[in-house]
C-alpha positions in Angstrom: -10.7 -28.2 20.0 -12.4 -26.8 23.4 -14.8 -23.7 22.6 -13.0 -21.2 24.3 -9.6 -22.3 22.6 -11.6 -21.9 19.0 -12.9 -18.4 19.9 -9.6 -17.4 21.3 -7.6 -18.4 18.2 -10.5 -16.9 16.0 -10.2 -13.6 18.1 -6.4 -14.1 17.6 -7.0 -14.3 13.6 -9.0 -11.3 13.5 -6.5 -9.4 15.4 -3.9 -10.2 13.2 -5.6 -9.9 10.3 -6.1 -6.7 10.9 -3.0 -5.3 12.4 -2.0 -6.4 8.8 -4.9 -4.9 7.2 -4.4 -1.6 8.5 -0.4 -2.2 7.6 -1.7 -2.2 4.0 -3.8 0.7 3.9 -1.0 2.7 5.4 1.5 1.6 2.7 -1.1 1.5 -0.3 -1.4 5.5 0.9 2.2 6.1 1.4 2.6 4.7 -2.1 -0.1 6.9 -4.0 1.3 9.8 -2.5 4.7 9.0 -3.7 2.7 8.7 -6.8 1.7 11.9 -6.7 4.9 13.0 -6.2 6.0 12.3 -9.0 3.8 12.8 -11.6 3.9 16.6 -10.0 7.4 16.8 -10.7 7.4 15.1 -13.9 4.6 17.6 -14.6 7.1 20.9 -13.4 9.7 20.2 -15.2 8.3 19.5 -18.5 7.0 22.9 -18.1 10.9 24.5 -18.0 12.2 25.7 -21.3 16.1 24.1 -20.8 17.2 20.6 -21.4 18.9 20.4 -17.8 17.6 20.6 -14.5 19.5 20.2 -11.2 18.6 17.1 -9.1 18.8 16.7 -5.6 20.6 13.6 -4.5 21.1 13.4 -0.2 22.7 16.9 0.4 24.6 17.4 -3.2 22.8 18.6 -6.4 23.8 16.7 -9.6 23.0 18.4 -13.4 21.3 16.2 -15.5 19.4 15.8 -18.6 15.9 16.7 -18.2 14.7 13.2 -20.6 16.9 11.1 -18.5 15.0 12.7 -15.0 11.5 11.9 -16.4 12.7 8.6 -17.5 13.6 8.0 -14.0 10.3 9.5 -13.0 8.0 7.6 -15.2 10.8 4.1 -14.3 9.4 5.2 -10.7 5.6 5.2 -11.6 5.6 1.8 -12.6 7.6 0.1 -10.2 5.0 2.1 -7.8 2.2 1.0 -9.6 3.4 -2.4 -9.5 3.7 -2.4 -5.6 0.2 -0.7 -5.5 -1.6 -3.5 -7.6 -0.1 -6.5 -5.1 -0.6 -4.5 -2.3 -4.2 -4.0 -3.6 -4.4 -7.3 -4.0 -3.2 -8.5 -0.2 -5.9 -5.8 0.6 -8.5 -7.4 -0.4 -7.4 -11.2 0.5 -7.3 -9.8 3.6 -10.4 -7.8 4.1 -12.1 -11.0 2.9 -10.0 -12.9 5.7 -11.7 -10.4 8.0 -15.0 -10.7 6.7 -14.9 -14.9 7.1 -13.3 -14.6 10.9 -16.6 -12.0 11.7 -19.1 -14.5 10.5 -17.3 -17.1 12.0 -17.4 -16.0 15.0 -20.8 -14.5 15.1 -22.3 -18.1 13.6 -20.1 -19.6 16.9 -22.1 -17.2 19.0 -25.5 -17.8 17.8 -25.1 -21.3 18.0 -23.8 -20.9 21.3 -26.8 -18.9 22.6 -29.1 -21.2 20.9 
């Protein structure tokens, strides 16, 4: 492969790499404030003295047992957390990905220049 097609597709890599790395970080930050969401409101209404609460669901509210909403809630943490740990883990597979293409391309440049 020529040298400038090996820089180009390296340049291409990084590029990608971190369109997706950036991707990740937005949703790993979407997720932990959904997070937060949610433990908030699990933390409200365990505070209210009745057994049901109203929940919103589109543009209707829909009485329900308070148990069965913070079983929802806490159903909703862990299916978040799980999405948080493999998103955590494509974080770092990528921002190792990143890390490679940068020395790869710097060692290309100093041997270039040499």
């Amino acid at each position: 492969m020529s040298q400038p097609n090996l820089i180009r597709d390296l340049t291409n890599s990084l590029r990608s790499y971190k369109t997706q790395l950036d991707s990740a970080n937005q949703q790993l930050a979407h997720l932990e404030k959904q997070e937060k969401i949610a433990q908030l409101t699990a933390k409200e209404l365990d505070s209210y003295p009745t057994e049901e609460v109203w929940r919103s669901c589109g543009r209707t509210f829909i009485l329900q047992d308070k148990s069965k909403y913070m079983a929802d809630l806490e159903h909703d943490e862990g299916i978040i957390n799980d999405q948080k740990k493999n998103l955590t883990i494509k974080q770092k597979y990528l921002e190792t990905s990143v890390e490679k293409v940068v020395d790869n391309l710097k060692q290309f440049v100093e041997k270039e220049s040499n």
